[in-house]
N, C-alpha and C positions, 0 to 999 in steps of 0.2 A: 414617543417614548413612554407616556403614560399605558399606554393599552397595551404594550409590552413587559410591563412589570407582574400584571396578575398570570400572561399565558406562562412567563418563566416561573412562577411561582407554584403555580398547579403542574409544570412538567416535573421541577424540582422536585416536588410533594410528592407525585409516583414514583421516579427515579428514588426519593429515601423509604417509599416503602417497599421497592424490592429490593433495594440493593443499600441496605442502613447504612453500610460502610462510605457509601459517597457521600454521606450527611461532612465529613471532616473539608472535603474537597468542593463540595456545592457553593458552603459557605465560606471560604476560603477564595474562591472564585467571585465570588457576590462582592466580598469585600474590596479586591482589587481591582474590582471594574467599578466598585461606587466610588473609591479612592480615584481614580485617574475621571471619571468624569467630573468627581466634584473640584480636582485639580483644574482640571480645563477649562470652566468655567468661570475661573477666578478672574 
């Protein structure tokens, strides 16, 4: 999971500099996946 966090992070990065408008959505997504695994691990 760790080596997976920088590749999403640099695909995210491109995706919001063609397309700024999925900045609302990208991070909106980030949030509900760091929400349900940091549930899971409880």
């Amino acid at each position: 999971m760790l080596i997976l966090q920088p590749i999403l992070a640099l695909v995210a990065g491109i995706l919001i500099l063609i397309i700024p408008r999925l900045l609302n959505y990208i991070v909106a997504i980030y949030l509900i996946i760091y929400g349900i695994l940091g549930l899971t691990r409880l």
